[in-house]
N, CA, C and O atoms as a GROMACS GRO file, in nm:
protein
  580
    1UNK      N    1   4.902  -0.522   3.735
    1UNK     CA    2   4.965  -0.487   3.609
    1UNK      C    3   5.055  -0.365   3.629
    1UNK      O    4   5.031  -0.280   3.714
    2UNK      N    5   5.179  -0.358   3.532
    2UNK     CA    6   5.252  -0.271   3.575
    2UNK      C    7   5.213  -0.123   3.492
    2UNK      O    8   5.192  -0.153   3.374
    3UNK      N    9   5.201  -0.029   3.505
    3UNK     CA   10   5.136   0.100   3.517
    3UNK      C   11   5.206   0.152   3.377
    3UNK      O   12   5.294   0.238   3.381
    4UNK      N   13   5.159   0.089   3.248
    4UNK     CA   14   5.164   0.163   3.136
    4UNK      C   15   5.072   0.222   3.099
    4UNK      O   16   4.994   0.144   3.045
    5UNK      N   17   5.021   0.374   3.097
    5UNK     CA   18   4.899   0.407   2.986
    5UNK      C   19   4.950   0.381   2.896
    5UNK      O   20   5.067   0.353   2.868
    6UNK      N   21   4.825   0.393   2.822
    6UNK     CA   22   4.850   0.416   2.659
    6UNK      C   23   4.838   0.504   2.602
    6UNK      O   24   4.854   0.485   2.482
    7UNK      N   25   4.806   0.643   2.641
    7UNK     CA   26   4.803   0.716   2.587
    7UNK      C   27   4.968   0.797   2.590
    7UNK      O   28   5.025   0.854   2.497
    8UNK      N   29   5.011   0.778   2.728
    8UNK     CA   30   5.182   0.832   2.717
    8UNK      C   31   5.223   0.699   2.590
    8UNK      O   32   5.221   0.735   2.472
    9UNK      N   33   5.242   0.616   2.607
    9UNK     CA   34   5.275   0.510   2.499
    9UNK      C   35   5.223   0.576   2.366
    9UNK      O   36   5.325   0.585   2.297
   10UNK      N   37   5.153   0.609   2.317
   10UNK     CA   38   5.136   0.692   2.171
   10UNK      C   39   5.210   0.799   2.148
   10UNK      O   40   5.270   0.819   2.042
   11UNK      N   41   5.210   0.894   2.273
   11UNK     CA   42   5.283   0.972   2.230
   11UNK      C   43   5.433   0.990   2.248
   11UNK      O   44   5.498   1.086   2.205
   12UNK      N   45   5.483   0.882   2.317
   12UNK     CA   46   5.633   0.806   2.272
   12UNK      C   47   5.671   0.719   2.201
   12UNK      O   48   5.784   0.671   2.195
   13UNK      N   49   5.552   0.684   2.124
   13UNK     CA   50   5.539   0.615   1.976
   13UNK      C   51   5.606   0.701   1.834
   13UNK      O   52   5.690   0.703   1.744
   14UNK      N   53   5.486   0.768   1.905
   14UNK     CA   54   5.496   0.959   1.786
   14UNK      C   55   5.634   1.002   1.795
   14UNK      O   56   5.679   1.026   1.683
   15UNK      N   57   5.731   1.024   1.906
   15UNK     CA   58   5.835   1.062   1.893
   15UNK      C   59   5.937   0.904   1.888
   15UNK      O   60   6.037   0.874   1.954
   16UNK      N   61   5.918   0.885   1.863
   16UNK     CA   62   6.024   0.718   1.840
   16UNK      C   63   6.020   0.725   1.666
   16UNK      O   64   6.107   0.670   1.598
   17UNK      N   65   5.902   0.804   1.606
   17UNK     CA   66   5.905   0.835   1.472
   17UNK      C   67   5.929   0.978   1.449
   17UNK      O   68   5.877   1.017   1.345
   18UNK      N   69   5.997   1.074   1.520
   18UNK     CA   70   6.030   1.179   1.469
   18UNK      C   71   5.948   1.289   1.459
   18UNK      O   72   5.999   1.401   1.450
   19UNK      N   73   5.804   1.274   1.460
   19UNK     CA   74   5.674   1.336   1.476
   19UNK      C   75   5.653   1.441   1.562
   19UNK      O   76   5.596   1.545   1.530
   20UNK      N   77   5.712   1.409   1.700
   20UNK     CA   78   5.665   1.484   1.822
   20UNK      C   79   5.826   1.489   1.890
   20UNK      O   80   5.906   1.406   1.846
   21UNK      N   81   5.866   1.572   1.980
   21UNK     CA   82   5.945   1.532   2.091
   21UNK      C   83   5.905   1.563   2.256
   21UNK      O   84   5.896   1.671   2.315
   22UNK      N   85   5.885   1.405   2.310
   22UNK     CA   86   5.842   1.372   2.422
   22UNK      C   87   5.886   1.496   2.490
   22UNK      O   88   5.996   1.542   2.459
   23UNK      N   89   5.800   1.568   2.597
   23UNK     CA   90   5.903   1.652   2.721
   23UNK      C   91   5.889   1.802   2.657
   23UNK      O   92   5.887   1.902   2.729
   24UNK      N   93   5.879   1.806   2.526
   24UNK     CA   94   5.855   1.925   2.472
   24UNK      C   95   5.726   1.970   2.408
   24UNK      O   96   5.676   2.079   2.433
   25UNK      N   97   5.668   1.870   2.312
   25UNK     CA   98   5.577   1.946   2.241
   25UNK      C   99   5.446   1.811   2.180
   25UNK      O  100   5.396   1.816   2.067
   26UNK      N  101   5.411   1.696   2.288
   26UNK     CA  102   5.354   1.669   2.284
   26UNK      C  103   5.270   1.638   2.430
   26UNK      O  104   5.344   1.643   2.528
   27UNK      N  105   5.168   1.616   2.452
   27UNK     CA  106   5.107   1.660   2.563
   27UNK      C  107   4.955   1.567   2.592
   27UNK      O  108   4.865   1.565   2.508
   28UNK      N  109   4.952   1.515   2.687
   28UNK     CA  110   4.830   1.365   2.710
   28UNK      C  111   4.759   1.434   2.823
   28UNK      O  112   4.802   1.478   2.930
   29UNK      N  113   4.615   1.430   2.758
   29UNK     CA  114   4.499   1.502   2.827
   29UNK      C  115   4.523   1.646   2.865
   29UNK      O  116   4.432   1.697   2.930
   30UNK      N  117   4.638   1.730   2.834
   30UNK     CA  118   4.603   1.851   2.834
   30UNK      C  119   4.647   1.915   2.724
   30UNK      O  120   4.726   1.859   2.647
   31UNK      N  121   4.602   2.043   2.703
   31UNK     CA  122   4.676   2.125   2.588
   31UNK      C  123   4.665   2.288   2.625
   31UNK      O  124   4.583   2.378   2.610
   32UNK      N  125   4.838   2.265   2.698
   32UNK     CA  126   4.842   2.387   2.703
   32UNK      C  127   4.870   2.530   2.678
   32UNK      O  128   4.923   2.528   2.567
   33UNK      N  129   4.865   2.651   2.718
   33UNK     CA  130   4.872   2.756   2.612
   33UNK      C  131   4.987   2.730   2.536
   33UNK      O  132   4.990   2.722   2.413
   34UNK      N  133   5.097   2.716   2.624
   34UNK     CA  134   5.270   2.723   2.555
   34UNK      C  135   5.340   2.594   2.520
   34UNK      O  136   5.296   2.533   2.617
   35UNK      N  137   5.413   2.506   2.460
   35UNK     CA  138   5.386   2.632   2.360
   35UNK      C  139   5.292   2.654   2.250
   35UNK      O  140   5.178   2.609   2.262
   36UNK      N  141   5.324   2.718   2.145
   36UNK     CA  142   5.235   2.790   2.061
   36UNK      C  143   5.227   2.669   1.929
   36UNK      O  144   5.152   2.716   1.844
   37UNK      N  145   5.274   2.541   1.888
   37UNK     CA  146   5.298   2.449   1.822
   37UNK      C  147   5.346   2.349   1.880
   37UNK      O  148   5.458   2.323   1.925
   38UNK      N  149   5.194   2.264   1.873
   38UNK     CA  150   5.274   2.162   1.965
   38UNK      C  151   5.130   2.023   1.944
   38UNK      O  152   5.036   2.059   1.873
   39UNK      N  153   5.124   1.920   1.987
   39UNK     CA  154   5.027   1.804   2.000
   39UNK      C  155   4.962   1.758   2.126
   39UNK      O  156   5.035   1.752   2.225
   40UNK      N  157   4.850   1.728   2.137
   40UNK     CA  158   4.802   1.686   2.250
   40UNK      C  159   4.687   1.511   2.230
   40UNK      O  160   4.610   1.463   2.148
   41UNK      N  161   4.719   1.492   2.302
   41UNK     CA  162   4.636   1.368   2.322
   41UNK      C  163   4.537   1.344   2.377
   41UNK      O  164   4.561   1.289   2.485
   42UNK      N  165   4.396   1.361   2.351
   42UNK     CA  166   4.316   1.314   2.476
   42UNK      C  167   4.255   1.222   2.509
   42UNK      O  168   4.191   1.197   2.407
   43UNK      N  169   4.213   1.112   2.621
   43UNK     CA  170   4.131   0.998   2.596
   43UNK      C  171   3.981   1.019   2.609
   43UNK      O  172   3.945   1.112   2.681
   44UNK      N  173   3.898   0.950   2.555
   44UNK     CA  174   3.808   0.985   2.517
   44UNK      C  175   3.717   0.875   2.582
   44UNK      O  176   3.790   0.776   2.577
   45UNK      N  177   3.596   0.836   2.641
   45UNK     CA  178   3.518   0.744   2.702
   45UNK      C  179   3.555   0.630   2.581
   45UNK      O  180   3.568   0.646   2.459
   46UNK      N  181   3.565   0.512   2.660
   46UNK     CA  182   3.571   0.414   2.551
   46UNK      C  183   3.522   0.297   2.617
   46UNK      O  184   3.453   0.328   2.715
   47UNK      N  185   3.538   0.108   2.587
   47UNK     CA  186   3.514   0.067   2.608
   47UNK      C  187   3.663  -0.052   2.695
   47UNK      O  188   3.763  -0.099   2.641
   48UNK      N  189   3.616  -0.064   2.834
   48UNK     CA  190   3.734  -0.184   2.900
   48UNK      C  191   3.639  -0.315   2.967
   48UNK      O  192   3.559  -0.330   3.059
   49UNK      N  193   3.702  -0.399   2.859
   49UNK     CA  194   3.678  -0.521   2.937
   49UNK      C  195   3.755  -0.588   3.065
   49UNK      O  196   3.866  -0.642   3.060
   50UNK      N  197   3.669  -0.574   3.184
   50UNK     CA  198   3.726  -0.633   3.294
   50UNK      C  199   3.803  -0.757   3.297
   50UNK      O  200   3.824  -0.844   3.212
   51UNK      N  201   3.848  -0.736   3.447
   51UNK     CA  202   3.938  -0.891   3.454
   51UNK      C  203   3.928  -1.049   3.424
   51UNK      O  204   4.005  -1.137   3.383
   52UNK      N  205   3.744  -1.037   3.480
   52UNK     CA  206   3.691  -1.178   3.481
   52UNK      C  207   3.653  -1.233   3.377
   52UNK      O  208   3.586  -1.336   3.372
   53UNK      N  209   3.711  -1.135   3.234
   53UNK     CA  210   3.671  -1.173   3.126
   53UNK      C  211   3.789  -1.316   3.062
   53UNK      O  212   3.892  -1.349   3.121
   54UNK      N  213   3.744  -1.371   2.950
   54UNK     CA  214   3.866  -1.431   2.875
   54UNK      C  215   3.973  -1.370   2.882
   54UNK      O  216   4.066  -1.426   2.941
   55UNK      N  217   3.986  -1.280   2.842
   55UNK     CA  218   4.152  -1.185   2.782
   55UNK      C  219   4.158  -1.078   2.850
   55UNK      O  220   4.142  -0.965   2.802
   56UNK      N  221   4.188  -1.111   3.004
   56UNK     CA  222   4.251  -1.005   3.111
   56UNK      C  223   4.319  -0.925   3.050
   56UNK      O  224   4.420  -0.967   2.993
   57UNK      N  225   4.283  -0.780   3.043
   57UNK     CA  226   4.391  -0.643   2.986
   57UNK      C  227   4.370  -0.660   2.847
   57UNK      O  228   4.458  -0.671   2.762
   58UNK      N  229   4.208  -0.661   2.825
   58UNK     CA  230   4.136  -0.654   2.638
   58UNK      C  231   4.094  -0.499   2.682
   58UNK      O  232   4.020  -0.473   2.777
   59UNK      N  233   4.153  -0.407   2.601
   59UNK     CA  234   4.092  -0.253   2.610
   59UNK      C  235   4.080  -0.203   2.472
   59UNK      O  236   4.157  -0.211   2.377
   60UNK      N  237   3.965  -0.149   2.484
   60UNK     CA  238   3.899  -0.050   2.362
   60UNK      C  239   3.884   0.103   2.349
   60UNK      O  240   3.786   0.173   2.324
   61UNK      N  241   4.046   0.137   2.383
   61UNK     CA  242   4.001   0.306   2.405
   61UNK      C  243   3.978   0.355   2.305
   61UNK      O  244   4.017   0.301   2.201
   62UNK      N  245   3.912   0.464   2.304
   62UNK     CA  246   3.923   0.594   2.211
   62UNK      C  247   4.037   0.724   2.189
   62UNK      O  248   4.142   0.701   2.250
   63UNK      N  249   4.036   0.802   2.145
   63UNK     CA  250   4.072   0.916   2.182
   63UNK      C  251   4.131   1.014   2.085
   63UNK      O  252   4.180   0.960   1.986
   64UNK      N  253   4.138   1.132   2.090
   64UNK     CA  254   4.134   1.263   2.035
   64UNK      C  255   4.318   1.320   2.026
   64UNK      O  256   4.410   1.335   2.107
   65UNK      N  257   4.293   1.337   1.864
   65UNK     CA  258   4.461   1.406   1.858
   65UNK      C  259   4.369   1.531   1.806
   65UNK      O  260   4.261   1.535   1.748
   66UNK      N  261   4.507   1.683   1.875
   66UNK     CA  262   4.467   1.736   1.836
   66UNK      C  263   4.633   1.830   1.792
   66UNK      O  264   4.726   1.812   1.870
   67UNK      N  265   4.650   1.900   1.699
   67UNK     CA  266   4.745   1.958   1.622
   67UNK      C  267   4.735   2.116   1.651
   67UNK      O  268   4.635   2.172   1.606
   68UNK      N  269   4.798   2.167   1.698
   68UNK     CA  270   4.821   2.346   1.692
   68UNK      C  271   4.923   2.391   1.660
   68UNK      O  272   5.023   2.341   1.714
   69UNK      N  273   4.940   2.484   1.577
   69UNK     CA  274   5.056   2.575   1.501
   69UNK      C  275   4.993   2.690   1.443
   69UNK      O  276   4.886   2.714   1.387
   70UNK      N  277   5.131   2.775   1.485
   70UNK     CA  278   5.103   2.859   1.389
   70UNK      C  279   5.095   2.963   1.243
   70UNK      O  280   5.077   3.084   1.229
   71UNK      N  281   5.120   2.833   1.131
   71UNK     CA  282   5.162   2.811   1.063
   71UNK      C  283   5.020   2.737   1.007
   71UNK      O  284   4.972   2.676   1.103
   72UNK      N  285   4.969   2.727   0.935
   72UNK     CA  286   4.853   2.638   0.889
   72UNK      C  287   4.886   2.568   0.814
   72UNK      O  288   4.841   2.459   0.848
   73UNK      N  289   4.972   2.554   0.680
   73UNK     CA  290   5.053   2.432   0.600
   73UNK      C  291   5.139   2.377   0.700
   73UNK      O  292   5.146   2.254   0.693
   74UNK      N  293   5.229   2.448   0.822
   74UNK     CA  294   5.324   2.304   0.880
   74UNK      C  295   5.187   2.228   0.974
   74UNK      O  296   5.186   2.113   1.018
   75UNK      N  297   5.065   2.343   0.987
   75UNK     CA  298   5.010   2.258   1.126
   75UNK      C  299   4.926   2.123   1.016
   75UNK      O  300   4.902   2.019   1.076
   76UNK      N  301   4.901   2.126   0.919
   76UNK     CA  302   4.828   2.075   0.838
   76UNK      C  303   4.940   1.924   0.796
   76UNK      O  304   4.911   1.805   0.815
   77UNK      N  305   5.046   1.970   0.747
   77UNK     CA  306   5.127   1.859   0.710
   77UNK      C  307   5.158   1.766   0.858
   77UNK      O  308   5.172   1.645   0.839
   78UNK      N  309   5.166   1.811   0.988
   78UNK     CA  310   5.252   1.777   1.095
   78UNK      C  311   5.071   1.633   1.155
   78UNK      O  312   5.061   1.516   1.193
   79UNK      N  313   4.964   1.763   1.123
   79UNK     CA  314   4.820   1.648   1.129
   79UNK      C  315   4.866   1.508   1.040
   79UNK      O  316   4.891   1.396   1.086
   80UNK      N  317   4.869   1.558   0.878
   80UNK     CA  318   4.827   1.452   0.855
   80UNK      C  319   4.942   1.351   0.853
   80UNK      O  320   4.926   1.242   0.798
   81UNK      N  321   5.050   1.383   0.909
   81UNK     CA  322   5.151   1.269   0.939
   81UNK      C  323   5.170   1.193   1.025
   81UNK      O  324   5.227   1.084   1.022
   82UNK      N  325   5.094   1.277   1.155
   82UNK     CA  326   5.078   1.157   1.261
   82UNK      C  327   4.916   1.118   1.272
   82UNK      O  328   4.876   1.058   1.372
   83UNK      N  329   4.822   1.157   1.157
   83UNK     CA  330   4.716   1.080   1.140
   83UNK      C  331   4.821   0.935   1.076
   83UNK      O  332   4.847   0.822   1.118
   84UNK      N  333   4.855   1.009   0.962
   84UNK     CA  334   4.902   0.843   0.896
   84UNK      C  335   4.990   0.803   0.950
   84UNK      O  336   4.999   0.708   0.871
   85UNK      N  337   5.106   0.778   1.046
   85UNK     CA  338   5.128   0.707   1.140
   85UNK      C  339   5.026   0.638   1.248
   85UNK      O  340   5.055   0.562   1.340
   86UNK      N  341   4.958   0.664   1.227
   86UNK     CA  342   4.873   0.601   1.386
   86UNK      C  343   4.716   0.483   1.296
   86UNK      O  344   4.662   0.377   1.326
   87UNK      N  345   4.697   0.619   1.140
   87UNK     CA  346   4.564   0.525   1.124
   87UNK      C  347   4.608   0.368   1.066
   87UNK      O  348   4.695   0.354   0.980
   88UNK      N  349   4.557   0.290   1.108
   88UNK     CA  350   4.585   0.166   1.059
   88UNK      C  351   4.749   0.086   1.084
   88UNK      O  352   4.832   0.028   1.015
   89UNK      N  353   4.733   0.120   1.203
   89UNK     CA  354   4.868   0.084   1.297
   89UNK      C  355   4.789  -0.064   1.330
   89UNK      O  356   4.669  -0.057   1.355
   90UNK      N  357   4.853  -0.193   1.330
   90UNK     CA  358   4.866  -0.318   1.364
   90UNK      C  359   4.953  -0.436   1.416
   90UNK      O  360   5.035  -0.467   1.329
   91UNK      N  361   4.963  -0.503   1.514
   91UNK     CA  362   5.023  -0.585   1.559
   91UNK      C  363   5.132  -0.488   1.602
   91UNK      O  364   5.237  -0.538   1.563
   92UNK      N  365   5.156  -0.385   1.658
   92UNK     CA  366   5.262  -0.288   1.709
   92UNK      C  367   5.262  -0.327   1.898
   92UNK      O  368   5.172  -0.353   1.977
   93UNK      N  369   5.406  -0.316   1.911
   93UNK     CA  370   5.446  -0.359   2.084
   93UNK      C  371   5.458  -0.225   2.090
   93UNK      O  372   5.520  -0.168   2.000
   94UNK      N  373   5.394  -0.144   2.211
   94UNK     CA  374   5.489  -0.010   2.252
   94UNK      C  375   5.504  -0.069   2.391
   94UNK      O  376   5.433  -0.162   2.428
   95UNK      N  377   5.624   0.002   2.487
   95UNK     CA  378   5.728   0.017   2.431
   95UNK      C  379   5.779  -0.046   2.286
   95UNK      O  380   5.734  -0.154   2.245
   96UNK      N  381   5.866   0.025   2.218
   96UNK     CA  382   5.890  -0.063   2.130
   96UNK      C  383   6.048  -0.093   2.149
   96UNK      O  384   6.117  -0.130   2.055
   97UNK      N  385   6.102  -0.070   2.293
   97UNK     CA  386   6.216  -0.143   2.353
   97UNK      C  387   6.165  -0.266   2.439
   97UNK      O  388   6.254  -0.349   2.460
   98UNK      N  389   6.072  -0.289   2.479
   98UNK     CA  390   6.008  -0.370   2.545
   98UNK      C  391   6.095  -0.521   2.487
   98UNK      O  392   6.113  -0.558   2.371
   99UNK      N  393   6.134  -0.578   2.601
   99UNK     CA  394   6.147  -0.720   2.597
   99UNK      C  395   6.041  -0.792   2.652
   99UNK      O  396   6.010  -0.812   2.770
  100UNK      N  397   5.978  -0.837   2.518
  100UNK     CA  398   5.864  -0.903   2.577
  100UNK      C  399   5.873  -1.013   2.675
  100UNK      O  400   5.778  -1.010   2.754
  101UNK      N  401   5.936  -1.087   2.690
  101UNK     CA  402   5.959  -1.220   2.767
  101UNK      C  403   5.960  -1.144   2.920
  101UNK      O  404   5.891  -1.207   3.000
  102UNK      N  405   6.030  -1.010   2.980
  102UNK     CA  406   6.024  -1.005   3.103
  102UNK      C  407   5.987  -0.859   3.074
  102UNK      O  408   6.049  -0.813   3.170
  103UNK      N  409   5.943  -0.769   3.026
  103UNK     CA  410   5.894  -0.646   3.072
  103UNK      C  411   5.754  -0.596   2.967
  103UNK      O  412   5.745  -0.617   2.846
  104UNK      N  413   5.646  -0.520   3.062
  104UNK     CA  414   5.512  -0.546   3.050
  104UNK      C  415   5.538  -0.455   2.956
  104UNK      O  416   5.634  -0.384   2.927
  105UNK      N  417   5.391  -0.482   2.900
  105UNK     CA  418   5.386  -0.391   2.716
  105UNK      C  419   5.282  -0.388   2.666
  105UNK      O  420   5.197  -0.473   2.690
  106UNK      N  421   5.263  -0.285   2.583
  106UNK     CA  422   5.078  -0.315   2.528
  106UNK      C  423   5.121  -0.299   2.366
  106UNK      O  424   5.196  -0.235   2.293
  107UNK      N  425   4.996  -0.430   2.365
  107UNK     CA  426   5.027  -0.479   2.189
  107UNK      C  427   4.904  -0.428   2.145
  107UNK      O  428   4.797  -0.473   2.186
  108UNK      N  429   4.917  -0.319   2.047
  108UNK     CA  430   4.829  -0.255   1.960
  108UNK      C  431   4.718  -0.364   1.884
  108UNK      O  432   4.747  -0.452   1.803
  109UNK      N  433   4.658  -0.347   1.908
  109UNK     CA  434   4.628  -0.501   1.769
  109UNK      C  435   4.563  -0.427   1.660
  109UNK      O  436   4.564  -0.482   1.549
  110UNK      N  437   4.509  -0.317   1.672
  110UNK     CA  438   4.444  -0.199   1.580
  110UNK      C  439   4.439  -0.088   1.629
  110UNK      O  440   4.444  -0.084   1.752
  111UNK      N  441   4.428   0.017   1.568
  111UNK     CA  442   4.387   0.151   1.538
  111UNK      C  443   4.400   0.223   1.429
  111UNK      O  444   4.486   0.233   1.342
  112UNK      N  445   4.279   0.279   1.454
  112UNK     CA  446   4.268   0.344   1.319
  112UNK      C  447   4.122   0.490   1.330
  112UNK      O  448   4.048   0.508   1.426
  113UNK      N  449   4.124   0.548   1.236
  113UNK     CA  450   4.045   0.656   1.239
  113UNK      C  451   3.877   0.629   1.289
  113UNK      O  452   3.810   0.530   1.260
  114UNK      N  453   3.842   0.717   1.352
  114UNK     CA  454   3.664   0.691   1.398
  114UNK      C  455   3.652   0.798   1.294
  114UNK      O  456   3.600   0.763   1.188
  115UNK      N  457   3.690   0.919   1.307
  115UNK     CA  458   3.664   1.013   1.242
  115UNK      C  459   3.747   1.121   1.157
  115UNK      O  460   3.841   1.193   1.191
  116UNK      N  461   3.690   1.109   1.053
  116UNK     CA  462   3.825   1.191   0.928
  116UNK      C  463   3.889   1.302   0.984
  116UNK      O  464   4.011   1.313   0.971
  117UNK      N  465   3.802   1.411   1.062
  117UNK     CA  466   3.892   1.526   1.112
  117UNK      C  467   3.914   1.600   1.010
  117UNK      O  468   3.879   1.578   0.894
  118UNK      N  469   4.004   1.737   1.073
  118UNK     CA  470   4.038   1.831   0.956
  118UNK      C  471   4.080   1.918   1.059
  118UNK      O  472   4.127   1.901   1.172
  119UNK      N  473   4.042   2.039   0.973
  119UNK     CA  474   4.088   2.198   1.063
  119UNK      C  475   3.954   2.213   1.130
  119UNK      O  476   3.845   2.168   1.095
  120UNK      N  477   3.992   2.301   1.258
  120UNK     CA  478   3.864   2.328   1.370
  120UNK      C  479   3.877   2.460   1.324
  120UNK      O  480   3.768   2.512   1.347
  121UNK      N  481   3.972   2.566   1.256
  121UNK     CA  482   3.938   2.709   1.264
  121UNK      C  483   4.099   2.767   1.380
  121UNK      O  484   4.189   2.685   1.400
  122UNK      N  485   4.103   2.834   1.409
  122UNK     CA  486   4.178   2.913   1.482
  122UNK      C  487   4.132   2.926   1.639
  122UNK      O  488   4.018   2.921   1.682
  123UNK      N  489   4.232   2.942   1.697
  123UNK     CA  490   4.195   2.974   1.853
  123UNK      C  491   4.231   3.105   1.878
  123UNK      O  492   4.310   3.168   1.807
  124UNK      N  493   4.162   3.158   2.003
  124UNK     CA  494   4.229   3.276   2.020
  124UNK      C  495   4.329   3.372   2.008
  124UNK      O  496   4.344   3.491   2.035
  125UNK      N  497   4.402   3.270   1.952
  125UNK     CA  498   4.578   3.370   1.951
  125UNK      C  499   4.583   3.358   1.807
  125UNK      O  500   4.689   3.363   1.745
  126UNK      N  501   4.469   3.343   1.750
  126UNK     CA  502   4.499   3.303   1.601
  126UNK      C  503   4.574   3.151   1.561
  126UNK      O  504   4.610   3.150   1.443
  127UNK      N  505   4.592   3.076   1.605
  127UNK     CA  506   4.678   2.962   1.594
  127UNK      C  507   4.551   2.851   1.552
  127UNK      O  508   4.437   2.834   1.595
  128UNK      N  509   4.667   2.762   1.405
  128UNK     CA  510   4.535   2.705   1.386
  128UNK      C  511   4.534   2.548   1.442
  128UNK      O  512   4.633   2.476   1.452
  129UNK      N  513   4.417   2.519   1.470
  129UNK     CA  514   4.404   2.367   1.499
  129UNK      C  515   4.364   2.278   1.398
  129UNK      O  516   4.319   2.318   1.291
  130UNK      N  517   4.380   2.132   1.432
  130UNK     CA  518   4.363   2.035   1.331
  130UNK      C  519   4.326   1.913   1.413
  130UNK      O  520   4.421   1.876   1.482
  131UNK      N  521   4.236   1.853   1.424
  131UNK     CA  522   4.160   1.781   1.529
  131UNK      C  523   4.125   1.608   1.439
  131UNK      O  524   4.104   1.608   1.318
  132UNK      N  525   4.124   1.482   1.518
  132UNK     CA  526   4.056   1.386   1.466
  132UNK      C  527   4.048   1.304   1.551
  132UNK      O  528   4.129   1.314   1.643
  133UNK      N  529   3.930   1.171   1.555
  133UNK     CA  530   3.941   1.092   1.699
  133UNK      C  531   3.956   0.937   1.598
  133UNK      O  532   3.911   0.905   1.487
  134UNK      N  533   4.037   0.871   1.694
  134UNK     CA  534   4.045   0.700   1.707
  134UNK      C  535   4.031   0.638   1.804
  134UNK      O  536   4.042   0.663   1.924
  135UNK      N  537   3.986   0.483   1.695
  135UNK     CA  538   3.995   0.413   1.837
  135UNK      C  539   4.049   0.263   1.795
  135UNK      O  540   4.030   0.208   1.687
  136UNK      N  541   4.144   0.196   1.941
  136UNK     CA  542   4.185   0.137   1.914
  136UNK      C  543   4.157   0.031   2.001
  136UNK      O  544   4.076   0.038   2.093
  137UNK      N  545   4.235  -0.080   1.967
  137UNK     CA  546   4.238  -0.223   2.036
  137UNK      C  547   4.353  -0.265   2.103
  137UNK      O  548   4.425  -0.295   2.007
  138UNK      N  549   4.398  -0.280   2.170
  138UNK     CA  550   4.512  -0.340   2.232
  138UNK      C  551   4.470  -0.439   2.358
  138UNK      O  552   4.357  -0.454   2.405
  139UNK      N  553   4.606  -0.508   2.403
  139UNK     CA  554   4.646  -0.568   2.483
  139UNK      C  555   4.747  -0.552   2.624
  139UNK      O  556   4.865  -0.554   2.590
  140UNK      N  557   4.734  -0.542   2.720
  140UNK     CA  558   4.833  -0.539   2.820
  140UNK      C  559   4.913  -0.583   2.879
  140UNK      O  560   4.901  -0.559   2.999
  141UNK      N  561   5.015  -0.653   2.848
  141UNK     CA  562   5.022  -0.764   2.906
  141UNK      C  563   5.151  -0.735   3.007
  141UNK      O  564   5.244  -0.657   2.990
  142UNK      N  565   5.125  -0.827   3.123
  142UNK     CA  566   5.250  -0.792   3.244
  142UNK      C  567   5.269  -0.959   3.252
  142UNK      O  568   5.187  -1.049   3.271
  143UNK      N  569   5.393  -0.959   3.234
  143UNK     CA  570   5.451  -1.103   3.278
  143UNK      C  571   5.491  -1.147   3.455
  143UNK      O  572   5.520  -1.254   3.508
  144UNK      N  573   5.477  -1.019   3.503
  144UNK     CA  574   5.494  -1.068   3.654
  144UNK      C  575   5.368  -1.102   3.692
  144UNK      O  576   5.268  -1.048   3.646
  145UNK      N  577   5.368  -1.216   3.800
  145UNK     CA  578   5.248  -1.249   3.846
  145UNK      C  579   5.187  -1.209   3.965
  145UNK      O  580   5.074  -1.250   3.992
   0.00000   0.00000   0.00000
């Protein structure tokens, strides 16, 4: 299969909606100090059904958004907009340039919230966070054989 995560795929989802911009201020499995407002992604143990199953490339990840600013109304509005972009996302291709007929792609088939989330409180620098986990369903699919 050709080497899409999904978790970079969300968060070039997020900026394909204006939410985040890739390269700058969103960030998959780490979150680091700088900058000071910005998104991170993390994956979280979940469930993958192997190859020898029916539906080669059936995955059940999880995983953790988390929101920092320093600003608590933009970090609060900027949460719950890419909560509601993402909760109850269905039948979605990312890429969403993807030509399906010759280039590989993962088809969302659900996601949606595990857990409501909110504010975690402040971090050290005073900056506040805004935390929630999902989990979703998708598909992988690579047309080369």
């Amino acid at each position: 299969m050709a080497n899409l995560d999904f978790l970079d795929e969300i968060a070039r989802h997020l900026d394909v909606l204006n939410l985040v911009t890739e390269g700058t201020d969103v960030f998959v499995n780490e979150l680091p100090d700088d900058p000071a407002n910005c998104v991170a992604i993390f994956g979280l143990i979940g469930t993958t059904v192997q190859q020898q199953r029916d539906v080669p490339g059936l995955q059940f990840p999880r995983f953790q958004l988390i929101v920092r600013n320093t600003d608590y109304n933009d970090g609060a509005d900027k949460f719950q907009a890419i909560r509601s972009a993402l909760h109850g996302m269905i039948g979605r291709t990312l890429p969403a340039s993807a030509n399906t007929a010759s280039d590989p792609y993962i088809r969302v088939m659900r996601c949606h919230i595990e857990t409501d989330g909110g504010p975690l409180g402040r971090d050290d620098k005073g900056r506040t966070e805004f935390s929630c986990n999902f989990i979703a369903e998708y598909h992988h699919y690579d047309p080369a054989p």
